[in-house]
C-alpha positions as CSV (number, residue, x, y, z in Angstrom):
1,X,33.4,-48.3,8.6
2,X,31.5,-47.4,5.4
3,X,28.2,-48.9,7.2
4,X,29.1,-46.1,10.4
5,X,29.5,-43.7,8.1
6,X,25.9,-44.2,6.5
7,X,24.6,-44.1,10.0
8,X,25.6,-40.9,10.8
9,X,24.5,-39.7,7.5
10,X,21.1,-41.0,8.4
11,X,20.8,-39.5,11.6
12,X,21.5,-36.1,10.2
13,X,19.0,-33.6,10.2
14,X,17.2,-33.6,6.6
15,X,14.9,-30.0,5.6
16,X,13.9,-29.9,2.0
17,X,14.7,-26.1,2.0
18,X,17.5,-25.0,3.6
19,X,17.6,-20.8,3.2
20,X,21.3,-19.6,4.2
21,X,20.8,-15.7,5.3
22,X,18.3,-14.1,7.2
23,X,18.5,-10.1,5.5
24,X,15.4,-9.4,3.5
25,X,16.3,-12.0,0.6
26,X,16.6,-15.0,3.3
27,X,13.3,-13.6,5.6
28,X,11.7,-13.2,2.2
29,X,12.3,-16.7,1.0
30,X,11.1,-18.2,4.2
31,X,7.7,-16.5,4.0
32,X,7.2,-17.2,0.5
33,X,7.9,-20.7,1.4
34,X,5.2,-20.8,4.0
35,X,2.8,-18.7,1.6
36,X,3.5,-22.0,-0.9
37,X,2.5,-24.4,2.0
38,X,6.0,-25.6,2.7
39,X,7.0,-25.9,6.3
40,X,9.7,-27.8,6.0
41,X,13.0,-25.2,6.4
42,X,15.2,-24.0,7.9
43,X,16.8,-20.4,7.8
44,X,20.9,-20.8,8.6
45,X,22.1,-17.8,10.6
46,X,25.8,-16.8,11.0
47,X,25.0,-13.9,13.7
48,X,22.8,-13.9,16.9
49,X,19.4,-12.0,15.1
50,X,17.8,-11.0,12.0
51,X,18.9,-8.3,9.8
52,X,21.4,-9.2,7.7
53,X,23.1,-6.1,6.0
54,X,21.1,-4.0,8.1
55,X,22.3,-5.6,11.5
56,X,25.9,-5.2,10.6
57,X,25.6,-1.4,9.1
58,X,25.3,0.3,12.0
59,X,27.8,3.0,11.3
60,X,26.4,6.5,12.3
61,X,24.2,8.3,10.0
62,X,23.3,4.4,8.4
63,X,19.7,4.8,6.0
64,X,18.4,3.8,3.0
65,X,18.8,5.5,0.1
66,X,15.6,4.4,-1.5
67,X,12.7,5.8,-0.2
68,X,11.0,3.4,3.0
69,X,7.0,2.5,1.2
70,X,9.7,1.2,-1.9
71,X,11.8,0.0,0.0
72,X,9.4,-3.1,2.2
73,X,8.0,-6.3,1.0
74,X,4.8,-5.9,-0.9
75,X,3.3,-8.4,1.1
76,X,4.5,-6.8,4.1
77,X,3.5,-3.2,3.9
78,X,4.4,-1.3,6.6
79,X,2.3,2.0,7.4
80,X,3.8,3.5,10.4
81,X,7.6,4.9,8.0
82,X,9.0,7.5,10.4
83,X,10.4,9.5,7.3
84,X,10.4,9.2,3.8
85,X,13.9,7.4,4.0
86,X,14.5,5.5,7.0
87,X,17.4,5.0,9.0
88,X,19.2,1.8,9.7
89,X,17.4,1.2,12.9
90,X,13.9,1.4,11.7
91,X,14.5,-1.3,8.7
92,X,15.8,-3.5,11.2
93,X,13.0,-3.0,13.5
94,X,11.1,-3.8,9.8
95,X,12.5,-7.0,9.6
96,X,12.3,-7.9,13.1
97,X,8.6,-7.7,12.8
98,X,8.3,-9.4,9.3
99,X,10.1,-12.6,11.6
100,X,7.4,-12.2,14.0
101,X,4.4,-11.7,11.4
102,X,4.9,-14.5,9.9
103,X,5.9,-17.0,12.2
104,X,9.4,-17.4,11.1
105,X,11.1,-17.8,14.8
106,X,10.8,-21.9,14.7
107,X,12.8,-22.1,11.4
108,X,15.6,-19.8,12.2
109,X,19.1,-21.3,13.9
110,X,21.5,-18.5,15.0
111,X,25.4,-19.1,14.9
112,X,25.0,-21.8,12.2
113,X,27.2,-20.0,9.9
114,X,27.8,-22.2,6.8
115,X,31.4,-23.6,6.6
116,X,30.7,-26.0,3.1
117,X,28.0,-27.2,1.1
118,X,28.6,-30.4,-0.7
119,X,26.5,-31.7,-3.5
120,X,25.5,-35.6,-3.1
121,X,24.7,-37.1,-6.7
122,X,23.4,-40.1,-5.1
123,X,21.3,-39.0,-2.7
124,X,20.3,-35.5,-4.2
125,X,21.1,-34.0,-2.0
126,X,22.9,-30.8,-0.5
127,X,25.1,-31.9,2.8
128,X,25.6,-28.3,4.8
129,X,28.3,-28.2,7.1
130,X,27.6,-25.4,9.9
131,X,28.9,-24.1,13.2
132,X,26.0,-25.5,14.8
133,X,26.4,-28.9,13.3
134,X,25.4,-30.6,9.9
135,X,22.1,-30.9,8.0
136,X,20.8,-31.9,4.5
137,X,18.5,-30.2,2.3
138,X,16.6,-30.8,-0.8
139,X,16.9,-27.9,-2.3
140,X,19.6,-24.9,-0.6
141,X,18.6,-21.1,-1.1
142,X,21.7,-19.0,-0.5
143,X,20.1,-15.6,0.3
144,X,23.6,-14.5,1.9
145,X,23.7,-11.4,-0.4
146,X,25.9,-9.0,-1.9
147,X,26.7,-6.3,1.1
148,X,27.8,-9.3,3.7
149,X,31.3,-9.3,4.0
150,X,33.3,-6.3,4.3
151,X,36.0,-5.8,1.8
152,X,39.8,-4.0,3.5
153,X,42.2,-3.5,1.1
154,X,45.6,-4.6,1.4
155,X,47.8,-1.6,2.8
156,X,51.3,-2.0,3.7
157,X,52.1,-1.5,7.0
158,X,48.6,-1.2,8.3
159,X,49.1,-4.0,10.8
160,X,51.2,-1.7,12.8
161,X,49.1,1.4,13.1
162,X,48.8,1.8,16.7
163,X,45.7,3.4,16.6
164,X,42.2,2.0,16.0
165,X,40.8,0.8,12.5
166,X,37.2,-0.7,11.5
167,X,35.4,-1.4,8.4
168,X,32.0,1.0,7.9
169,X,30.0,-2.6,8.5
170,X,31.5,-3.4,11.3
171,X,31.1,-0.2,13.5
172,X,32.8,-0.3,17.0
173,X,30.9,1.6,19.1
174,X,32.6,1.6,22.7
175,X,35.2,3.6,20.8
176,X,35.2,7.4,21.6
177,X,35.4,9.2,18.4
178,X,35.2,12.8,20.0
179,X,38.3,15.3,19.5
180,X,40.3,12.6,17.6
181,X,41.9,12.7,14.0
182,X,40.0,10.5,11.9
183,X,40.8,9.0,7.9
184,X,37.7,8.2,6.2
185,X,39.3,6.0,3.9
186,X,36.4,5.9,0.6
187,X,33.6,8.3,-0.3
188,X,31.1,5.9,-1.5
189,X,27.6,5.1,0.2
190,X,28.7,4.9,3.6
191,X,31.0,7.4,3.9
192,X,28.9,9.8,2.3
193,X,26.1,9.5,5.1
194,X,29.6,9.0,7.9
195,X,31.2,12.4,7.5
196,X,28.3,14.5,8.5
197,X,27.4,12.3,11.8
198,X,31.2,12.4,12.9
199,X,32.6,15.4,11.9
200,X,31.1,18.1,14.5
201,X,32.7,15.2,17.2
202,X,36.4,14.9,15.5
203,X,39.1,16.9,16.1
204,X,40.1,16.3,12.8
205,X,39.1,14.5,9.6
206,X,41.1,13.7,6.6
207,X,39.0,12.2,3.7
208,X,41.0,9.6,1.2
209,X,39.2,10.2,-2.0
210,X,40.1,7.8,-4.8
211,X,37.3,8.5,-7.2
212,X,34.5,11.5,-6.3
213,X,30.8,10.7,-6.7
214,X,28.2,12.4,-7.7
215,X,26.0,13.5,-5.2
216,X,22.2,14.5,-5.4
217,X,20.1,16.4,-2.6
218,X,18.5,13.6,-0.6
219,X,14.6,15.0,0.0
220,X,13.9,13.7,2.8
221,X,11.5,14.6,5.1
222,X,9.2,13.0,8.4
223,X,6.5,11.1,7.5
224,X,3.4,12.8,9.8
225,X,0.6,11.3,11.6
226,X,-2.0,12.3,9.6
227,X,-0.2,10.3,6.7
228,X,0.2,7.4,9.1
229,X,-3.0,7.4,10.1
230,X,-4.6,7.4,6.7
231,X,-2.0,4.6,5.5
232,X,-3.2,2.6,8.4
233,X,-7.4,3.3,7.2
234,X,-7.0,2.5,3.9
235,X,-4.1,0.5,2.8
236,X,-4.3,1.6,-0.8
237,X,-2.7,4.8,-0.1
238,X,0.2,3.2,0.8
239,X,-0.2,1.0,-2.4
240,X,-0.8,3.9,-4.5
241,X,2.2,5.6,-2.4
242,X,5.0,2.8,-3.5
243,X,3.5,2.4,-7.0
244,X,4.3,6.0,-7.7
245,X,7.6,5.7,-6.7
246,X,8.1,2.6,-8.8
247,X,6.9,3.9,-11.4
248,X,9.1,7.2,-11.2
249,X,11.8,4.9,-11.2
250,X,11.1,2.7,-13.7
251,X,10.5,5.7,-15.9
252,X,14.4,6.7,-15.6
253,X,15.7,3.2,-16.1
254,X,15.9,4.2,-20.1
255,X,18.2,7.1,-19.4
256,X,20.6,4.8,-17.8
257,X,20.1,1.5,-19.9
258,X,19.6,2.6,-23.5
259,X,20.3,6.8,-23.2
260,X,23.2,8.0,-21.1
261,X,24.0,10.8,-23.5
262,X,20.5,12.5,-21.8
263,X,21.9,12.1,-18.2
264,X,23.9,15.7,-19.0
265,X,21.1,17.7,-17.2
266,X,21.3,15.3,-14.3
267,X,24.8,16.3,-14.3
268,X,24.0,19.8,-14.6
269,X,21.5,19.5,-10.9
270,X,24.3,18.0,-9.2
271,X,26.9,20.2,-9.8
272,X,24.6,23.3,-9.4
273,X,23.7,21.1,-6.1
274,X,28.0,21.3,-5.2
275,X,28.1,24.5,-5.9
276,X,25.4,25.6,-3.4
277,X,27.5,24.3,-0.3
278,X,31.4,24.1,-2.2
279,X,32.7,28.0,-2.4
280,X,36.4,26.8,-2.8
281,X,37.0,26.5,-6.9
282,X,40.2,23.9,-5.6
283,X,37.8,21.9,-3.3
284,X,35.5,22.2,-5.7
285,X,38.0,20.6,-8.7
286,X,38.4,18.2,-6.1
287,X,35.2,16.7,-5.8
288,X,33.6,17.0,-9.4
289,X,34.2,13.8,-11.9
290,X,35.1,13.0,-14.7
291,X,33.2,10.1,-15.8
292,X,29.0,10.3,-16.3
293,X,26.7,10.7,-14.2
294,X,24.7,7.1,-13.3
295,X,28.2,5.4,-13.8
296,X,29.1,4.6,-10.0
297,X,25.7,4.6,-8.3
298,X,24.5,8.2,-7.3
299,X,24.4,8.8,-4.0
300,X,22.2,11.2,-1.7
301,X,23.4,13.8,0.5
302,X,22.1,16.8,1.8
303,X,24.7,17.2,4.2
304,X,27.9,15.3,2.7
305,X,28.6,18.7,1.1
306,X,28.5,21.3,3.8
307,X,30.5,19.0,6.1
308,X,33.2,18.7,3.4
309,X,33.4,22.4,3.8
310,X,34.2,22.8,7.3
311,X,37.0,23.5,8.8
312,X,38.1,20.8,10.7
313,X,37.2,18.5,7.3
314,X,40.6,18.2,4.3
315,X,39.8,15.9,1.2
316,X,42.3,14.2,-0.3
317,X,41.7,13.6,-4.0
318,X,43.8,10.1,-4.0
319,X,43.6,6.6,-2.4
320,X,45.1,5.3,0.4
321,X,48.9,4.1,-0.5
322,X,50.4,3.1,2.9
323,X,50.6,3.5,6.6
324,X,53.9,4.6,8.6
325,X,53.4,4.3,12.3
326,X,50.4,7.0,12.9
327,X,50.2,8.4,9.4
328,X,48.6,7.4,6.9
329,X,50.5,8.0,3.2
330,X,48.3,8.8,0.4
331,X,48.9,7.9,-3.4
332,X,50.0,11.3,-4.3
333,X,52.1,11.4,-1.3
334,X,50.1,13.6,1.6
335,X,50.8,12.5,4.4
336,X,48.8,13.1,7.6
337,X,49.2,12.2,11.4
338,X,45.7,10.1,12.7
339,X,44.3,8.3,16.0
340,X,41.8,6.1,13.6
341,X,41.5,4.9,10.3
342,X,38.0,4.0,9.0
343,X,37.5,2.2,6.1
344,X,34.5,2.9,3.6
345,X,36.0,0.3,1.2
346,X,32.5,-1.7,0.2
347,X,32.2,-5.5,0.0
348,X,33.2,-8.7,-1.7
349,X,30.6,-8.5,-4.4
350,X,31.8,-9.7,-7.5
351,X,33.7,-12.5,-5.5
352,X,31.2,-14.1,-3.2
353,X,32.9,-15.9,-0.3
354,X,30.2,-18.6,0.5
355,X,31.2,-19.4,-3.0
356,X,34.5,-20.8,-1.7
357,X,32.4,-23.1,0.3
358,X,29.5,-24.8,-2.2
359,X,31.0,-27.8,-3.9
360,X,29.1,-28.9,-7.3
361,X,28.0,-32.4,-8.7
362,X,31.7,-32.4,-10.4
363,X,34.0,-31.4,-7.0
364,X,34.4,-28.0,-8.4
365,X,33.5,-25.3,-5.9
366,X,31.3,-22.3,-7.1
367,X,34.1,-20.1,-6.7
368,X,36.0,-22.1,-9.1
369,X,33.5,-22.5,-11.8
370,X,32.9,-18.5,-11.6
371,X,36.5,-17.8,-12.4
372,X,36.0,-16.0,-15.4
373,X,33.1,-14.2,-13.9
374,X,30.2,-14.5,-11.6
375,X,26.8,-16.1,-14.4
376,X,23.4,-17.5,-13.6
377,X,20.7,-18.6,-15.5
378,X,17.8,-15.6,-14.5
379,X,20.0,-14.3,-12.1
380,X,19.0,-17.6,-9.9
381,X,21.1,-21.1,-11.1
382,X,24.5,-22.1,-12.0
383,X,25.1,-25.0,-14.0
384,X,26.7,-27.9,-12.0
385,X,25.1,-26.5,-8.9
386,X,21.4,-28.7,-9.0
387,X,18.8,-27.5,-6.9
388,X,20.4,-24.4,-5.6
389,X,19.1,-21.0,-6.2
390,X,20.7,-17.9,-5.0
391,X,18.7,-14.7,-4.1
392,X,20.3,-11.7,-5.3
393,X,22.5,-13.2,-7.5
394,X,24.7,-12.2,-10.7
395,X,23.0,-9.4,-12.7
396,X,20.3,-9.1,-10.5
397,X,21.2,-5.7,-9.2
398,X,19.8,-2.1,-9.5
399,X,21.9,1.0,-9.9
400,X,18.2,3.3,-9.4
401,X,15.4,1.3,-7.6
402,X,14.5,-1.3,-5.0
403,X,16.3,-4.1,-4.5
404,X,13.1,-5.5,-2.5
405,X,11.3,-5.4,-5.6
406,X,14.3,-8.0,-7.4
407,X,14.3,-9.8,-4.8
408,X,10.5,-10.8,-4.9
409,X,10.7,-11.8,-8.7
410,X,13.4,-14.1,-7.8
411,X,11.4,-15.3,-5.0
412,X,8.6,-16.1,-7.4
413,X,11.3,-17.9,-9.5
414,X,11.7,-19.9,-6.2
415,X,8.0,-20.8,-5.7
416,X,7.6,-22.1,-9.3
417,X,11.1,-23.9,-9.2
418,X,9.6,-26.0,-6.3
419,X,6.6,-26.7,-8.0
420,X,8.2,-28.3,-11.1
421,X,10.2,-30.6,-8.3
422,X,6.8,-31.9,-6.9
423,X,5.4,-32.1,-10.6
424,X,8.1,-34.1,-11.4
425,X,7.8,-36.3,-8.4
426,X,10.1,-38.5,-6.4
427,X,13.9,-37.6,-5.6
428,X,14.8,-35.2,-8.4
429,X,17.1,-32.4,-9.0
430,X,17.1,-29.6,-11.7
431,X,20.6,-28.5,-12.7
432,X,20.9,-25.4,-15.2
433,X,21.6,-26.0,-18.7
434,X,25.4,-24.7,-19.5
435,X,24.0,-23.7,-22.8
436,X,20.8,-22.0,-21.3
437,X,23.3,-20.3,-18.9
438,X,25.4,-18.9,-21.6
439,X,22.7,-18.0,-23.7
440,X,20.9,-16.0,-21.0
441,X,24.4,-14.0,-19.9
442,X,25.1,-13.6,-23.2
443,X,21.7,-11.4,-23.4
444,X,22.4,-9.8,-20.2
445,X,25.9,-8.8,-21.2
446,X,25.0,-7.8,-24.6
447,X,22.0,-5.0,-23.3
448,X,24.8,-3.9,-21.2
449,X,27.2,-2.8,-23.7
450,X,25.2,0.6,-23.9
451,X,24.1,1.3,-20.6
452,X,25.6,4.1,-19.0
453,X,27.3,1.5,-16.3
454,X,29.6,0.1,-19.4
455,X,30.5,3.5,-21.1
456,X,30.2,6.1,-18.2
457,X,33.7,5.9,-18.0
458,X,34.0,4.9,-14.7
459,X,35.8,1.7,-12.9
460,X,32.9,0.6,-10.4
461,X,32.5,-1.9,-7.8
462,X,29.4,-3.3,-10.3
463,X,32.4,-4.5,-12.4
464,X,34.5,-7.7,-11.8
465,X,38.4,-8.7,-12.1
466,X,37.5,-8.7,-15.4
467,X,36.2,-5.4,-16.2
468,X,32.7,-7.3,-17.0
469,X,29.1,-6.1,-15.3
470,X,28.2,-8.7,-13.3
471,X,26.3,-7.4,-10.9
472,X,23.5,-4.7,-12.2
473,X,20.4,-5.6,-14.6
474,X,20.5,-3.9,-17.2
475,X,16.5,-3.1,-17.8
476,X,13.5,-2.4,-15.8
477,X,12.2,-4.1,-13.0
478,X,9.1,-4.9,-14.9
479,X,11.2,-6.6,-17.2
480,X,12.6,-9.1,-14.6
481,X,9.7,-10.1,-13.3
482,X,8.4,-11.4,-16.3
483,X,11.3,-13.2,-17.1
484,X,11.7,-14.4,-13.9
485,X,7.9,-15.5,-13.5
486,X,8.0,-18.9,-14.0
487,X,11.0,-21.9,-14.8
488,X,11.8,-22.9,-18.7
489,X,12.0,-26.6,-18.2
490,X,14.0,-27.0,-21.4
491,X,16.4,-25.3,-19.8
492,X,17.3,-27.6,-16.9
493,X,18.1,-31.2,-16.9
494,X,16.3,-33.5,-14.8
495,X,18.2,-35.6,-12.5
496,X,16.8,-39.1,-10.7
497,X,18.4,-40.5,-7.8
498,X,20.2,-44.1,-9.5
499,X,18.5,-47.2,-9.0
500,X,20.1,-50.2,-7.1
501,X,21.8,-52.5,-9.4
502,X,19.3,-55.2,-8.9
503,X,16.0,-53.1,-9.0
504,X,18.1,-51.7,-12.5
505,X,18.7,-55.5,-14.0
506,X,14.9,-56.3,-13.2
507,X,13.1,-53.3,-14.8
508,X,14.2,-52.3,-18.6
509,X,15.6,-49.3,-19.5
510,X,12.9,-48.4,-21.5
511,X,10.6,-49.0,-19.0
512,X,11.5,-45.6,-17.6
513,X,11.6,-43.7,-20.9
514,X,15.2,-44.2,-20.7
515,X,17.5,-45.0,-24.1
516,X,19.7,-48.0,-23.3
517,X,23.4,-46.6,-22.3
518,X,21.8,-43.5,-20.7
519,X,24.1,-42.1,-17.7
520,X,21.8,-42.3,-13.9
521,X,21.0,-38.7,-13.2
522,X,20.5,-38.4,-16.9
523,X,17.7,-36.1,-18.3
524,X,14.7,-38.1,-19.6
525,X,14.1,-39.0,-23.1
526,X,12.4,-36.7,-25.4
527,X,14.9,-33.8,-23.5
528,X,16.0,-31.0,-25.5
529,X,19.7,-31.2,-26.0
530,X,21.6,-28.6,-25.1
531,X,21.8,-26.9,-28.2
532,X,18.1,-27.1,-28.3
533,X,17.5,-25.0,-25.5
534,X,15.6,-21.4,-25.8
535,X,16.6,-19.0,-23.4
């Protein structure tokens, strides 16, 4: 039975990178590896294309909220932006192309959603379970990101509303939204760019507001042909394009990680900004908060706040409570009469699923071992977890700026994490340090205690069970990247595949700079200990 077993395991597939995603962080990992020389992948797909977070958003109104020459791969630039902030079906079209470019289509298996990911300590080895069948890998990249699984909250007696309800993400389209009565249920990102696209259609809409945001003008603007054209003749105008809007960016990033006390004339725009569109002082109350500025990310909107003023528009400054038959119940007990309820509610982000699924050298699943709060050493490694690396992962996040731009640091964290495997040579795994982890979060944690996402005053969805950041980095992009530019081998152990018994009795220990009594799998001698490590 045991020799069956081993036979199957041998005829499994085997990759040495297997990427799981294919948004930007999974697309971006797979040309990096082929940049690096490294064929050898494959990029696991739970849905039918490319796209990730901006296949599933298709919600009217869906765009970026970072401008489109920021918002690309540096190595991908793309000259021919329609507008200055693209919609959902242009960065799609973006990614489409970047598969194409670079010759990704051979690598990438649709429907082979991930179902569990088991570390073997003997053979190194990472054994991924899918819906298309199970491989092994080398080394596993989980590039599944943050905005990938819709998050409803639990409302009583929304199973029997006889109506129709859907998540933001997951959009149904063949139903007819026109002269209905519609509950937006959340004003965050989503429902912000929602309410202007559906409201001239509804007959009514009834907005469930638990917390306001603040809301900034969104310039935005097409992007003409002459400016296309001249992108397209000399590239460095588009360079010289996205490096000033980095470096506008990067340029705020103080106000919000070391100096939210100057974010009060921010404050000051956007309420002047309300106040332009809001006449009503009691819809106005409504919709200004209480917390600062830069707290809950700032969204923009040039046409969230006219809509809201409408007629056919009511806000409702409280959550969602409960559902009676066809109306919905809010906290501070309106009650309203609706066809469709629409949730706006965000993701599982500080509770990754796939977590539930990856199973560690010691059984524990990643979920488990992240019980007290999501932690990684640069962002990238868990402890326990060898030779996995996740792409936007804990603290990795921006609250101002590109997330493309993170995402390429960590991918350069990638390239260099595969070079010290090759250095090293033979079957070998890097797991992260526990003391390296800790030391690194504690860092991260402690810079956060003044940024304006800790003391805004505001509960966030950058914020765990726990009430700790675990999600935004709390510096500049600049920073990152150097930090993330290369591996600290001090802070990993090295792991060798065991020797057979016999080959082990025939060779001495010290033969392969090995202490007698050293555990297989063991880091070599001469290893810092773990409370030699510097972060």
């Amino acid at each position: 039975m045991a020799q069956d077993t081993q036979q199957a395991q041998d005829r499994r597939e085997h990759v040495r990178v297997a990427v799981i995603g294919s948004g930007f962080g999974g697309l971006g990992a797979a040309v990096r590896l082929r940049r690096e020389g490294i064929t050898d992948f494959v990029v696991l797909e739970r849905a039918g294309s490319v796209g990730g977070t901006w296949r599933d958003n298709s919600y009217p109104g869906c765009a970026c909220d970072v401008p489109s020459h920021l918002y690309s791969f540096s190595f991908a630039p793309h000259p021919d932006w329609p507008r200055t902030f693209s919609g959902q079906e242009h960065i799609r079209a973006y990614l489409e192309h970047v598969a194409d470019v670079f010759g990704l289509r051979p690598h990438l298996r649709f429907g082979a959603e991930v179902t569990k990911m088991t570390w073997d300590g003997e053979g190194l080895r990472w054994i991924v379970e899918t819906g298309a069948g199970t491989l092994t890998a080398d080394v596993v990249v989980s590039a599944t990101g943050p905005l990938s699984d819709p998050k409803v909250p639990d409302i009583p007696g929304l199973g029997s509303f006889p109506g129709k309800v859907f998540h933001s993400a997951r959009w149904d389209h063949d139903y007819d939204l026109r002269g209905t009565r519609v509950a937006m249920v959340g004003t965050g990102a989503s429902a912000i760019q929602i309410v202007p696209a559906i409201q001239p259609q509804v007959e009514r809409l009834t907005i469930l507001q638990r917390t306001p945001p603040w809301v900034m003008p969104r310039v935005d603007r097409a992007i003409s042909g002459a400016e296309r054209g001249l992108h397209r003749r000399l590239p460095v105008t588009a360079q010289l394009r996205r490096g000033l809007l980095w470096g506008i960016r990067e340029m705020q990033v103080q106000a919000f990680t070391k100096h939210p006390d100057q974010l009060g004339f921010v404050e000051k725009l956007a309420k002047r900004n309300m106040a332009r569109a809001i006449k009503d002082p009691a819809l106005r109350a409504k919709l200004t908060p209480d917390y600062r500025i830069g707290c809950k990310r700032i969204l923009l909107s040039s046409t969230y706040y006219p809509a809201l003023a409408r007629p056919n528009v009511d806000v409702v400054a409280s959550g969602l409570s409960e559902v009676r038959g066809s109306t919905v119940v809010a906290a501070d007990g309106t009650e309203t009469e609706v066809d469709a309820i629409v949730f706006g509610t965000g993701f599982h982000v500080t509770d990754l699923p796939i977590a539930e699924r990856v199973v560690g050298a010691d059984g524990r699943t990643l979920a488990e071992a992240w019980q007290g709060g999501m932690e990684a050493l640069r962002g990238a490694t868990a402890a326990g977890f060898p030779n996995l690396l996740t792409v936007i992962g804990p603290n990795t996040g921006l609250g101002n700026s590109s997330m493309i731009l993170m995402i390429e640091s960590q991918l350069n964290y990638l390239a260099d994490y595969l070079r010290q495997l090759d250095l090293l040579g033979g079957r070998v795994a890097l797991d992260a340090r526990p003391s390296a982890v800790g030391r690194w979060n504690r860092r991260v944690q402690e810079r956060m205690k003044r940024t304006v996402w800790n003391t805004g005053g505001c509960t966030s969805w950058y914020l765990d069970a726990g009430g700790r950041n675990t999600t935004v980095w709390p510096g500049t992009t600049a920073e990152f990247r150097r930090e993330t530019r290369r591996v600290e081998m001090s802070e990993y152990a090295v792991l060798r595949a065991p020797r057979p018994p016999a080959q082990a009795e025939a060779a001495p220990a010290a033969a392969h700079g090995t202490a007698p009594g050293t555990a297989p799998g063991a880091a070599p001698a001469g290893a810092p200990a773990d409370d030699e490590v510097s972060a």
